[in-house]
C-alpha positions in Angstrom: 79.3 101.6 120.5 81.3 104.5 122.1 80.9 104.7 126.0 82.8 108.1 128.2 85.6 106.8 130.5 84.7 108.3 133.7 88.3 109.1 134.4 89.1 111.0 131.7 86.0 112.4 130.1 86.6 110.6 126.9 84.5 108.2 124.6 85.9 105.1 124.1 84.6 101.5 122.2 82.9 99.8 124.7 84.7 96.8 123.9 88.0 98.6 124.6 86.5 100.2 127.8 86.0 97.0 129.1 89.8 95.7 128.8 91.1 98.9 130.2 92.2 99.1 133.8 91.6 101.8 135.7 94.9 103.2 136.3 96.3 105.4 133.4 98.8 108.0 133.0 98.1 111.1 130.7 101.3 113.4 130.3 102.0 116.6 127.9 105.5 117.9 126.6 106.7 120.5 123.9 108.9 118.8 121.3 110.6 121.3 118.9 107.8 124.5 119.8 105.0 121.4 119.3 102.7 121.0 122.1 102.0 117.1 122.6 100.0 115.0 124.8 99.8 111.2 125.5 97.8 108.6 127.6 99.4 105.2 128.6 97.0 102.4 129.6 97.1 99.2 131.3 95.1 96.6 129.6 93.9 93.2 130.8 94.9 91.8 127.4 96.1 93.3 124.7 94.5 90.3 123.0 92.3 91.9 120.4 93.0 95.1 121.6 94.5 96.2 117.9 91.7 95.4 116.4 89.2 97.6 118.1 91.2 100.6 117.5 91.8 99.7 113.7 87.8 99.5 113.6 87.3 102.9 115.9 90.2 104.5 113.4 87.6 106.3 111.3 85.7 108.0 113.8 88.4 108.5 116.4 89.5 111.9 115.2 86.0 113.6 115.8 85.5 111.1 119.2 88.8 112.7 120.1 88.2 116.4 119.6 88.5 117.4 123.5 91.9 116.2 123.2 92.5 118.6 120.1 91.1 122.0 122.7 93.3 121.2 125.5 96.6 121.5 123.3 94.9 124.1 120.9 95.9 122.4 118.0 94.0 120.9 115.2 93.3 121.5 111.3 91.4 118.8 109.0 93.1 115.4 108.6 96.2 116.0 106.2 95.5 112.5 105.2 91.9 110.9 106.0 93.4 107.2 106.7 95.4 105.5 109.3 99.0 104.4 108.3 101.7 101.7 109.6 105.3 101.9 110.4 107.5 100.1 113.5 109.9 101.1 115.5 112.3 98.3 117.2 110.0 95.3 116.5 106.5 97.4 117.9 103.9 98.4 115.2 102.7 101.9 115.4 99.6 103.0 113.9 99.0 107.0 113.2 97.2 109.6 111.3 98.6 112.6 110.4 96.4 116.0 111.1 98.6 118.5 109.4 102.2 119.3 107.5 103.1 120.3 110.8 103.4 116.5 112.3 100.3 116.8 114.4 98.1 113.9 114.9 96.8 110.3 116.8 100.2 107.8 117.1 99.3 104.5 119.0 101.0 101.3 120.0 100.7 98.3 121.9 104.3 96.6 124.0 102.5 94.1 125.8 99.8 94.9 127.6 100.4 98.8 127.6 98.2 100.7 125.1 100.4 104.2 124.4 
């Protein structure tokens, strides 16, 4: 079950909302004419934390869409799935929106959800 985060507007699993803390940074940058925007959170645990976004990964495009108007970018998925890489030991999960390299990217270091 989705619940909105009072801070930010957003629908998030409950299970997730209840690990988060309250403090979170969101930021925005342009990386090669490619507006971008990320949210760092503090967790209580990361401790199962993976597996509640693998499980949200299907519907978290369309939960997400806000996200999408502020930065005035979106298309359909360019690949309707999740995929895995890692980058100096830290898994990275992402789905990629369009050929231009838009889409979700998330990892875990510790207990900071980014």
């Amino acid at each position: 079950m989705l619940v909105k985060d009072k801070a930010t507007g957003l629908p998030f699993p409950s299970q997730l909302k209840e690990i988060i803390q309250d403090e979170f940074v969101i930021f925005s940058f342009v990386s090669q004419d490619k507006k971008r925007l990320g949210l760092i959170f503090q967790l209580q645990s990361s401790q199962g934390a993976q597996e509640i976004l693998q499980q949200w990964e299907p519907s978290m495009e369309g939960d997400l869409k806000p996200l999408w108007d502020i930065i005035g970018q979106k298309g359909g998925a360019y690949v309707p799935f999740f995929r895995q890489t890692s980058h100096q030991n830290i898994v990275i999960r992402f789905q990629t929106f369009s050929v231009k390299d838009f889409g979700i990217v998330y990892a875990f270091k510790g207990n900071t959800l980014f």
